[in-house]
N, C-alpha and C positions, 0 to 999 in steps of 0.2 A: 563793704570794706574796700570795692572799689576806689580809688580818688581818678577824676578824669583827668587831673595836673601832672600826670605822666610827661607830659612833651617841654612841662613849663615851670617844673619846681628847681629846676638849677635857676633858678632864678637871682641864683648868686652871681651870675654871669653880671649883673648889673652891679652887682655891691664890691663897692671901694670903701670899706671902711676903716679908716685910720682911728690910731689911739688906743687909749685902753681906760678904765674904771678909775678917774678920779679919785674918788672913795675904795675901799675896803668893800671887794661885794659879799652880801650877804648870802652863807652856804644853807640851803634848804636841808636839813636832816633828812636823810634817805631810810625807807627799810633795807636790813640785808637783804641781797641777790637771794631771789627765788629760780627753782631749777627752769630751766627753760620748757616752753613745750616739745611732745616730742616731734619729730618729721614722722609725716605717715609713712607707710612699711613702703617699700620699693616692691615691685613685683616685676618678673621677665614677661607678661604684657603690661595694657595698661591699667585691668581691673587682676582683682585676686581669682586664681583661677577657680578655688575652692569655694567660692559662691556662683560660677557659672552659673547662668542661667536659661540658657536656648542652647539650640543646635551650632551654630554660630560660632558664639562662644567655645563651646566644647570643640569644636576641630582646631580654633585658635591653639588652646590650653593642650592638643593634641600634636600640637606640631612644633618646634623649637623653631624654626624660621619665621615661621608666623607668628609667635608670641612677640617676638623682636622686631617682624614691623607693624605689630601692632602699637607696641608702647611706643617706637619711632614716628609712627603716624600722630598718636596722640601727642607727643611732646613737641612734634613738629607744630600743630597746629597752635600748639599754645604759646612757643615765640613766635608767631605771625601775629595774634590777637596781642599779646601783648608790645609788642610794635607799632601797630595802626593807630591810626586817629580815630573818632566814632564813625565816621562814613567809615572806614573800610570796616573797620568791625560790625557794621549793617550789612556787608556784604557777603564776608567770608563767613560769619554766625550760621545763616542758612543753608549757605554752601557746604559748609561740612556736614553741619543736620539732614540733607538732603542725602548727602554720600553714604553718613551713617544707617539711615533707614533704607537702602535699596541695596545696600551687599547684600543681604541671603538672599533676593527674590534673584537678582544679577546673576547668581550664582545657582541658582538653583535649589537650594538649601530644605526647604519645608520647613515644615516645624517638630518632625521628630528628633528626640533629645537621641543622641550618639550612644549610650548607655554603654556597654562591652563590646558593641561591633567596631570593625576595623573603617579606621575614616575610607571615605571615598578620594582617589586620588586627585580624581577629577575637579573635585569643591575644591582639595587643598590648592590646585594648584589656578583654578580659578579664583581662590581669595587672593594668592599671592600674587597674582595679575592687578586684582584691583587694588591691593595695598602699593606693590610697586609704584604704580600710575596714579596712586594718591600724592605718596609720599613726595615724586617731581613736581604736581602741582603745587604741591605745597611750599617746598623751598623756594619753588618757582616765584611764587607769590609777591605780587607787587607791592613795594613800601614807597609810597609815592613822598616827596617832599612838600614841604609847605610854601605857597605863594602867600603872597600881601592877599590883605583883603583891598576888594574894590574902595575908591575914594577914600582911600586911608582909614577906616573906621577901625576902633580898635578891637581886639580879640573880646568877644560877649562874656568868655570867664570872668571879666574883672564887674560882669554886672550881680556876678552872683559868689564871688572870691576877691575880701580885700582885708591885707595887716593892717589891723588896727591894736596899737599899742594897750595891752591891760596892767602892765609891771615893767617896770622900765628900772633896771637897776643902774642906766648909766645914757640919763636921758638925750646925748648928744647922738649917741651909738643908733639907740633905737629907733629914733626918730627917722633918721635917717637910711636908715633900712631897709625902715616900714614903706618908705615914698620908692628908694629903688627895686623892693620886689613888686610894688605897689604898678608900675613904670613897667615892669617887666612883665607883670600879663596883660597889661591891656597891649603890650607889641606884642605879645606868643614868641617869647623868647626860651630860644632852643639851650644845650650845652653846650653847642661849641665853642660859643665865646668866651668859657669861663676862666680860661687860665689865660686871661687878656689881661691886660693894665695890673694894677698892683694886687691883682685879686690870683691866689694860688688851688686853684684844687687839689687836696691832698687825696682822698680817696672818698669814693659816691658807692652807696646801694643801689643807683644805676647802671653799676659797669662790675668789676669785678670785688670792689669794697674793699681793697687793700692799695695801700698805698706807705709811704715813709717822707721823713723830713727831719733834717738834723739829729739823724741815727737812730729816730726811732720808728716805730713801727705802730700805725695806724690799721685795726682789722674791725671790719664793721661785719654781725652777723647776720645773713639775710636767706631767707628763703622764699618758695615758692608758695605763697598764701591760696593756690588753686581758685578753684570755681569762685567764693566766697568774693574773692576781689579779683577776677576778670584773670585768673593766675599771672598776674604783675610780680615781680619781686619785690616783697616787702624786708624791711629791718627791723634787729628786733635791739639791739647792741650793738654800744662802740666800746672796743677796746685798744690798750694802747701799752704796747711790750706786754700784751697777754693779761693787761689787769682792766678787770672792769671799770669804766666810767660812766657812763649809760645806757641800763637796763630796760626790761619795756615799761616798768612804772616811775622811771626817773619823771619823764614831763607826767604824767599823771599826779602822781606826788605837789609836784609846785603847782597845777591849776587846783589841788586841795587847797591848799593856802588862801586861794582867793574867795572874797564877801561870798557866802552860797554855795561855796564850793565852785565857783563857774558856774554854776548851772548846770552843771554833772551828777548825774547819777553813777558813776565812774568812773576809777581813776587808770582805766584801762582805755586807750584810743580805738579801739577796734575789737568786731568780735574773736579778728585771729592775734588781736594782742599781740601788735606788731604797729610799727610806724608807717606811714608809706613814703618815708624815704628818710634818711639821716645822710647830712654831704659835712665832709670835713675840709674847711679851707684856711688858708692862710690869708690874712689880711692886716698892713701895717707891719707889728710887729706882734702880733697875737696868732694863736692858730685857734676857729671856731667852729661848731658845730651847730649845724641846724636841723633839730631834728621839727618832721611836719606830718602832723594825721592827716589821716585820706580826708578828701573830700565827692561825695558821692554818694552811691549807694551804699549803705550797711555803713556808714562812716556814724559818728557822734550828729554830726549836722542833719543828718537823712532822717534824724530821728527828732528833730526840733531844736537840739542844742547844738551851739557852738563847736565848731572844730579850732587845734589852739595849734602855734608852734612856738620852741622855742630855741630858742638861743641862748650858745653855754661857750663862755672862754674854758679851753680845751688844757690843762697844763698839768706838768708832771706828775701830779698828784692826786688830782680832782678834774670831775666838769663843775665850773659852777656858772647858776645861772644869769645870766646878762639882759634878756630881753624878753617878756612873754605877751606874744600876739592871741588876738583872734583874728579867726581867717573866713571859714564859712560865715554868709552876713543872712543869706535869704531862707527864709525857711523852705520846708518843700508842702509842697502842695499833695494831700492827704486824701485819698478815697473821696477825690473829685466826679472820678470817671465815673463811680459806680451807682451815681447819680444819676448819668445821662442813659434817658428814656431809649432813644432811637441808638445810639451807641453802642448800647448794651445788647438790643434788638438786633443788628447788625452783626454784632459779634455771635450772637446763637445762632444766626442765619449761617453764616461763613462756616463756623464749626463743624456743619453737618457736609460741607463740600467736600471735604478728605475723612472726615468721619477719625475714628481711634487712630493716633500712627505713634503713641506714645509706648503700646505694645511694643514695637520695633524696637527701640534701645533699650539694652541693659540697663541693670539698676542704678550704677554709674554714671552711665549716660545721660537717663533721664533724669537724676541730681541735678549733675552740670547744667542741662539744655533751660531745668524751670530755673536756677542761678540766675544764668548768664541772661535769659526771656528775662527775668524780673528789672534786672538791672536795666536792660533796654527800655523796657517798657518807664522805669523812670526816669533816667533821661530822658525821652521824648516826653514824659507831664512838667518836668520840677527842671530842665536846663537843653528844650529845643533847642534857646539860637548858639550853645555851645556847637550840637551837631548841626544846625545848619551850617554856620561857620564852618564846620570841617569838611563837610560837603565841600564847600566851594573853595577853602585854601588848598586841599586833597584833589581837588578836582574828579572826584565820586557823582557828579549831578548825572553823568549820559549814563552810567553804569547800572543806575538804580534805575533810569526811568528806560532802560531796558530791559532790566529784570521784570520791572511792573507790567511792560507794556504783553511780554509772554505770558505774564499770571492772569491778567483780563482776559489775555487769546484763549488761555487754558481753564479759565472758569467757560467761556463763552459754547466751547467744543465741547466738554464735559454737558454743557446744557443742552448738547443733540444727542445726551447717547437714550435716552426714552423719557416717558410724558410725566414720571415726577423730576426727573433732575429739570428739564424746561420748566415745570411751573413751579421750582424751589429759584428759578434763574430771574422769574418774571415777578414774585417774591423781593429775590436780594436786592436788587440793580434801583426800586425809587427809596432803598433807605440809606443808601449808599449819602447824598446829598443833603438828609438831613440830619445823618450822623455827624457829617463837618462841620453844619451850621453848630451844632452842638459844643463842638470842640471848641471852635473858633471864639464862641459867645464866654466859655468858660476861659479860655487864654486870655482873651481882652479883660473881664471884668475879675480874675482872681490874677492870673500873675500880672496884669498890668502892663498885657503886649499893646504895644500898636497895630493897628488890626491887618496890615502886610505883612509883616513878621507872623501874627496869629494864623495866615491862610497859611502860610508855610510851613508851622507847624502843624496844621492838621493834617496835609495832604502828607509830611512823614507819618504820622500815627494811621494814617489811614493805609499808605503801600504797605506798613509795614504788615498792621492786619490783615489786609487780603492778599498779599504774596505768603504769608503763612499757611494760608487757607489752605492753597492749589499744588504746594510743595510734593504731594505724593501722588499727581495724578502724570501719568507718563505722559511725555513729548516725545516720541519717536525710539522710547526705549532709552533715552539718555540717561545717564545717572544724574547727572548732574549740569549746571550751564555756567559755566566760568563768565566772572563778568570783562565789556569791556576794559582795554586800556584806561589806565587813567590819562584825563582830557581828551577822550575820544570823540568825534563829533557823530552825534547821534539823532535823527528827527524823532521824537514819539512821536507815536501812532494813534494814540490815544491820551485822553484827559487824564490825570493824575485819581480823579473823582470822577469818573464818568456818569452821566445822564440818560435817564433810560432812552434807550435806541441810540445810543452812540456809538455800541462795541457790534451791532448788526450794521448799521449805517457801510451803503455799499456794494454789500455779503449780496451772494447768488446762492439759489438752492443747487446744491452740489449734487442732489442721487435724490430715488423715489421716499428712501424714509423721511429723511430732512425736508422732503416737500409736504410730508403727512404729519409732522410734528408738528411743522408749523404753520399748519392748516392752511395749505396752498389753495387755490380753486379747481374744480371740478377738471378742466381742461391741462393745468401740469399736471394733475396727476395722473392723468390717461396717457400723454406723451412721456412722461417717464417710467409710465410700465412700460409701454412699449418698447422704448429704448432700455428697459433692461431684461425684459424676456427675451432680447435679440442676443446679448451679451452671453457667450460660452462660459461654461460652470460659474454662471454668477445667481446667487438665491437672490429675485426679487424681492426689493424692500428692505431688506435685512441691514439690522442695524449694529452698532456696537452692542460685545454679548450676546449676541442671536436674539437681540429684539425683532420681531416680525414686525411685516408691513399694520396688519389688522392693529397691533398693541400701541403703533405709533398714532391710530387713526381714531381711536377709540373718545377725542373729543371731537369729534366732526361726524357723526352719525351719519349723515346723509353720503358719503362716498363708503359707507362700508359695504352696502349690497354691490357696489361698481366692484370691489374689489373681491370678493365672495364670488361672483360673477366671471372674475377673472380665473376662478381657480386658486387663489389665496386660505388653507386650509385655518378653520375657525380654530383647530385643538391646535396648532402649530407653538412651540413653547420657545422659548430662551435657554441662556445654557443653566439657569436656576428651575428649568419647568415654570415655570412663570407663563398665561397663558394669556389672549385677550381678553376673556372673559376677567378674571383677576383685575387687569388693567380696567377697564371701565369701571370693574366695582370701586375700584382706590378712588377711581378719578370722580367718580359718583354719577357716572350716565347714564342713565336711567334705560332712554332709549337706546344707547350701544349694546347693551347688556337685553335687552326685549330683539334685535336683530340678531345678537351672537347665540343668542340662546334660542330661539326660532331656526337657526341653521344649523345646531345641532353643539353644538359648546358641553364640554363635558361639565355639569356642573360641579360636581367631586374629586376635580383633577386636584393635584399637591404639588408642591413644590420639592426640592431639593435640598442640602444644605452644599453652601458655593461660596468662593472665597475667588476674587481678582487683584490684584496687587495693581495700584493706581488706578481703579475702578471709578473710588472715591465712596464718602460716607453711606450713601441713601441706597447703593446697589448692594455694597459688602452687608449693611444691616439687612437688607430683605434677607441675602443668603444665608446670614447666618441663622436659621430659625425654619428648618426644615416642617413639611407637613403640613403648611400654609392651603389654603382654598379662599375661591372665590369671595365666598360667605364670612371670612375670617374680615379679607379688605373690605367688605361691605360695611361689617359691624363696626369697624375701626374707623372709615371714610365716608358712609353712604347716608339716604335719606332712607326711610320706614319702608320708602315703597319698595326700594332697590333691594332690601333684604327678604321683604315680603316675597317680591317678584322671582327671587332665587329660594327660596323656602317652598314655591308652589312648585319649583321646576325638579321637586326634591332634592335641594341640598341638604349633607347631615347637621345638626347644631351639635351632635358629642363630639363630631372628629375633636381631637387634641391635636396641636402641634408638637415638633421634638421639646417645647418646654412645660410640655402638660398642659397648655391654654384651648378652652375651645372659643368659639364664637363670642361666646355670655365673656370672656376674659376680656376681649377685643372690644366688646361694647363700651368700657369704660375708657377707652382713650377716645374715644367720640365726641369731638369739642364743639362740632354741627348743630348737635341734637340739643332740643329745647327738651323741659323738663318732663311733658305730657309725654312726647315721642321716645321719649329715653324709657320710659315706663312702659308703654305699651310693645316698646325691642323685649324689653323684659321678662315682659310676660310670652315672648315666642322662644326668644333664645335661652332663656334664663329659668324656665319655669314658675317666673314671680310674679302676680299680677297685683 
């Protein structure tokens, strides 16, 4: 119920229309006025506090200052979004999703629900720190102006939004109309002009919706349509000295009338059953009303039919109708994506880099967030070069391809913190390139880009997916990254689509673990012990999460006795107990696991249950699944012999994990194993032969 004509539907600003109806217009018969729907309930935050649902929540619903900037935060954010063009709405979407997922860790918070103990002062007056310091952001918040586009080209709406006349009650009027709204989005014409030349704005559901003229009184009724339509102000009614003239099924009603009904299943424009926008102006000697459905997402047209507006001479008595367009022309493009091979691949690739963070928002939250996701995501399939255009009229280009260039940095660092996030990283990085071609090939031959236009639309779809990714992995404990200035000058750092070895291209190994990750030669790794057994209270090797040196080395066999040797303890764990042995078993080394277990590796060690906040997906799932061994990652990762080899060094097959799983569980996520070896695991782990 989006319409993205937000910035372009006074499109009145161009209409000068003189005269009135020749003829006697004909009045469509109306149903009587049905009650209106009702406004959702108002609450003192911004969800109900009676369905809280976290810790969180319950100090909100706990404190009277905090309820109040909480609903001020939320309402703040939502006249920014409703302001923006689509680039900045690509901006600020994440940006508050980011904010809203990192308060309780910020703060401290856990996840015990508050139940009858007294809040802690300390959280209250840490959330109120961070709602404060929202709240300024917020109002702060740039509404950047619109430039021309380069070489004069016209605004893209009009390739996918054009009046065309279907009922023309006073063929001079509409015609004519049609060509100046027509004229008015291919220039991305704003309001300002509209009480210009002979054209009067009486009162708009863009502004306050009341207005007057020769003593009477014009009230249009509009509310806040929320998530459903990007919370714009919709209308739903105009009235006039308090008496209805049109209701939300007044244009519904006349596109009845037409062959087919329109091609409506509906005589309702939207699921919130509202217009997305009605403007009352004066022109000549008439006063008229244009009432226009959304166009967009959840609109009539998002759904294969036509979106209509129309046109009603406005007068003491009555609207009646004058002019009915159609407006939406393009269809949308329809579970394209879920087509693409590599695409799809890509996106379950990425998914696992932040793992669950949907947990994090309340139930409200997470409503809004898969909303407002949906609706992006079609925009960028069914109307790219509207946002690319707003990119560049907004001047959002450096802002985004700054955000991006930190998400690559912060996938790239997440892929040093041990030896599956690297081999999920050496994974991601060659499908990256043929997910575009993907896109690219589907823009050209379904919506009928030209294939520059097409690369630009991929590389949006594509930041947008992997800056999603990386949204919950910390940068330096920031909550959040405010984007540049708009028209800031900025160099990426990086490809929009980067190419395997581009985001390393450069990079030094920084410390011993990072050289054992990424399997340095025999001689960095001796000078980098050395230089860090010199180093006071510093654990050599040690990585993010108390990865040890041995667990980062565990695909390079051949330096593991150099570092044994060293003094490097085999049982050494992470802060999951996570051990090297464990790692070689995931990684399936056969002979790491014959070295670590030769030196004395426990092979019955377990793990912990462990939880990091911006850890990211692959670490938070190990930890959550206490009671783990060696034998468990063997049966899940390994080859016949790796399991064999840890069964002779007495590993148990019953341990159970905290979810009751032993070994024989494990076996079956074993995607390795060919059908013989799966059978003969079976008969060890399983007692099946």
């Amino acid at each position: 119920m989006r319409y993205i004509a937000m910035k372009f539907l006074v499109l009145l600003s161009c209409v000068i229309v003189v005269g009135c109806a020749t003829q006697g217009p004909v009045v469509i018969p109306s149903r009587p006025p049905i009650d209106p729907l009702p406004e959702p309930p108002r609450h003192m935050a911004s969800f109900d506090c009676r369905e809280a649902e976290s810790r969180l929540q319950d100090l909100i619903c706990a404190d009277k200052e905090l309820m109040h900037l909480d609903h001020q935060t939320s309402e703040a954010f939502q006249v920014k979004l409703r302001k923006l063009d689509w680039g900045g709405r690509f901006l600020l979407i994440p940006n508050q999703r980011q904010w809203l997922q990192k308060r309780a860790e910020l703060c401290k918070l856990g996840v015990a629900r508050l139940g009858d103990s007294r809040p802690d002062v300390a959280q209250i007056n840490c959330l109120g720190g961070l709602y404060r310091s929202r709240l300024d952001e917020l109002r702060g918040w740039q509404i950047p102006k619109a430039r021309p586009l380069v070489d004069g080209r016209a605004y893209p709406l009009s390739g996918y939004v054009e009046f065309r006349v279907v009922d023309a009650r006073d063929s001079g009027i509409c015609g004519e109309f049609a060509s100046r709204l027509n004229a008015s989005i291919a220039d991305g014409v704003g309001l300002e002009s509209l009480q210009t030349g002979s054209t009067h704005l009486i009162a708009t559901s863009k502004s306050s919706g009341v207005g007057s003229f020769a003593g009477h009184r014009y009230e249009l009724e509009t509310h806040d349509a929320g998530p459903f339509a990007g919370y714009q102000r919709r209308a739903r009614a105009l009235r006039v000295d308090g008496q209805s003239r049109i209701g939300d099924m007044t244009l519904g009603e006349w596109i009845a009338q037409l062959p087919n009904a329109g091609g409506r299943f509906s005589n309702i424009s939207s699921q919130t059953r509202d217009y997305a926008s009605i403007d009352v102006f004066r022109s000549g000697q008439r006063n008229y009303a244009l009432v226009l459905e959304s166009w967009g997402y959840f609109s009539p047209a998002a759904h294969g039919e036509s979106a209509y507006a129309g046109l009603y001479d406005v007068n003491d008595s009555n609207a009646v109708p004058v002019c009915l367009y159609q407006t939406y022309q393009a269809p949308p493009v329809r579970n394209h994506l879920e087509k693409l091979a590599a695409w799809g691949e890509l996106l379950n690739t990425l998914a696992v880099i932040s793992g669950d963070t949907v947990s994090l928002l309340a139930q409200d939250e997470r409503r809004d967030e898969s909303l407002l996701r949906r609706e992006s995501e079609w925009m960028l399939l069914n109307m790219p070069e509207v946002v690319l255009a707003d990119m560049e009229r907004y001047g959002h280009n450096r802002a985004l391809l700054q955000r991006h260039d930190a998400a690559l940095e912060a996938i790239f660092m997440w892929s040093e913190r041990n030896v599956p996030s690297k081999q999920h990283y050496r994974r991601l990085i060659p499908l990256m390139q043929p997910a575009k071609a993907e896109l690219v090939s589907t823009f050209v031959q379904v919506l009928g880009m030209k294939r520059h236009v097409a690369l630009a639309a991929a590389d949006l779809l594509m930041i947008d997916a992997i800056d999603r990714s990386v949204e919950m992995l910390l940068v330096d404990g920031v909550a959040t990254i405010s984007p540049l200035p708009t028209l800031a000058n900025y160099v990426p750092r990086f490809s929009a689509v980067p190419t395997p070895g581009e985001i390393e291209r450069g990079r030094r190994l920084g410390n011993l673990h990072s050289a054992l990750l990424n399997r340095a030669g025999p001689k960095v790794v001796v000078d980098f012990m050395k230089y860090e057994f010199m180093v006071p209270n510093r654990q050599a090797g040690s990585g993010p999460s108390g990865d040890t040196a041995l667990m980062a080395a565990v695909r390079t066999p051949e330096i593991i006795p150099t570092l044994i040797s060293a003094g490097f303890d085999v049982n050494a764990n992470n802060d999951w107990k996570k051990t090297a042995l464990m790692s070689a078993a995931q990684a399936n080394q056969l002979e790491s696991l014959r070295l670590l277990l030769d030196a004395g590796a426990d092979v019955n060690a377990a793990t912990i249950t462990w939880y990091q906040f911006g850890a990211g997906g692959l670490d938070n799932e190990e930890g959550s699944v206490a009671n783990r061994t060696a034998l468990m990652y063997a049966a899940a990762n390994a080859s016949p012999e790796a399991v064999q080899l840890l069964l002779a060094h007495g590993a148990s097959s019953v341990t159970r994990d905290s979810h009751g799983f032993t070994a024989c569980n494990y076996l079956m996520r074993n995607e390795q194993l060919s059908g013989p070896n799966k059978l003969l695991l079976n008969g060890l782990l399983c007692g099946v032969r």
